[in-house]
C-alpha positions as YAML, in Angstrom:
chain: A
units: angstrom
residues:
- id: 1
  name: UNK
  ca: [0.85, -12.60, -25.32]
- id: 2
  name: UNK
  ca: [-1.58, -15.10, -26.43]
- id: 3
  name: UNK
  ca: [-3.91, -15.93, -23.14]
- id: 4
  name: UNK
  ca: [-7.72, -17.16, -22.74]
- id: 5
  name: UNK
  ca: [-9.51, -13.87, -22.00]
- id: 6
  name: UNK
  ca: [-10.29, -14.88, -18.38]
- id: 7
  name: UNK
  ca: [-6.75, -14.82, -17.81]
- id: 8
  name: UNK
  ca: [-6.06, -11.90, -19.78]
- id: 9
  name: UNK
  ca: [-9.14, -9.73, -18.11]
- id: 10
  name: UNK
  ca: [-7.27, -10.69, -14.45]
- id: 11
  name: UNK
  ca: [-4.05, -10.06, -15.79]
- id: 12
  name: UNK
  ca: [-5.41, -6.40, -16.67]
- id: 13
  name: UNK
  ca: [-6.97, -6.27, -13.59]
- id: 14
  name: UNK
  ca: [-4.24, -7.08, -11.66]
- id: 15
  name: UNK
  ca: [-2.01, -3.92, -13.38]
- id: 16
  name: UNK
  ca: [-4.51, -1.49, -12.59]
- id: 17
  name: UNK
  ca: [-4.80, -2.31, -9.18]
- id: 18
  name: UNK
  ca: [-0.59, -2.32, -8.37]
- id: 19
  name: UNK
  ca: [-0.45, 0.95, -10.19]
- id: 20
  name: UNK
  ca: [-3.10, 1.90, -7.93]
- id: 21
  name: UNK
  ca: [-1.41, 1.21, -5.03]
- id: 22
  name: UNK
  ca: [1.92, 2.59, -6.19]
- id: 23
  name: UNK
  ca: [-0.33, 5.71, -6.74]
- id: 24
  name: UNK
  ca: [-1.06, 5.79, -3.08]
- id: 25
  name: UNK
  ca: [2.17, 5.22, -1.81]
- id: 26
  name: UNK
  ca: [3.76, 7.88, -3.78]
- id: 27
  name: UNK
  ca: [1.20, 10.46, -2.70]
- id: 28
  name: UNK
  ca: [1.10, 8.91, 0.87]
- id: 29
  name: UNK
  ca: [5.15, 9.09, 1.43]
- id: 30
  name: UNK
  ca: [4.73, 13.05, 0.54]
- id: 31
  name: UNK
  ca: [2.47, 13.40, 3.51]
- id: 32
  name: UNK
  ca: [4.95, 11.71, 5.87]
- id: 33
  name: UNK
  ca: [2.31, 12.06, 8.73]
- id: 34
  name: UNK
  ca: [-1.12, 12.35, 9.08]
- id: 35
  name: UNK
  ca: [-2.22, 13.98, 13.16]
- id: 36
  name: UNK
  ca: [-5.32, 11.26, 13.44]
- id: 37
  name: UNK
  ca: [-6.64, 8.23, 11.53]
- id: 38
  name: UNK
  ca: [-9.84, 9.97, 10.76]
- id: 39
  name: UNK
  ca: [-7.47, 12.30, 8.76]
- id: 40
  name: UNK
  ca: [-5.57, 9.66, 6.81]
- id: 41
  name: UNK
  ca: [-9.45, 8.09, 5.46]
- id: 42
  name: UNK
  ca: [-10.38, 11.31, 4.18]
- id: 43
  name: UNK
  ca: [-7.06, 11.84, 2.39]
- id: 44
  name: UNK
  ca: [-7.44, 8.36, 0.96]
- id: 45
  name: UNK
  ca: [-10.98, 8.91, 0.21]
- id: 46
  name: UNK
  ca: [-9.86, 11.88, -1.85]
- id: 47
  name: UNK
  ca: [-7.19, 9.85, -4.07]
- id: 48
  name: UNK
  ca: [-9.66, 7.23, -4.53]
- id: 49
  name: UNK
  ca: [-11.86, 10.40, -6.42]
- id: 50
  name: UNK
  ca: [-9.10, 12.09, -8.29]
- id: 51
  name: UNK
  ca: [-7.51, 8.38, -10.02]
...
């Protein structure tokens, strides 16, 4: 792939952010359930430290 390097760098940037996101969702859908929103944030928090 032959791009400018302002279009590469988003392109890049773009990746790591879906895989992000597919990061959460696959530890998210495990949970199922979270008992208060408060309780969700800290779990999210806490993948946003460990990736």
């Amino acid at each position: 792939m032959v791009f400018p390097p302002a279009i590469r760098q988003s392109l890049y940037s773009t990746n790591l952010i879906e895989n992000f996101n597919k990061h959460l969702k696959r530890t998210t859908h495990h949970k199922e359930q979270f008992p208060t929103e408060d309780s969700l944030d800290r779990f999210l928090v806490s993948q946003f430290n460990v990736y």
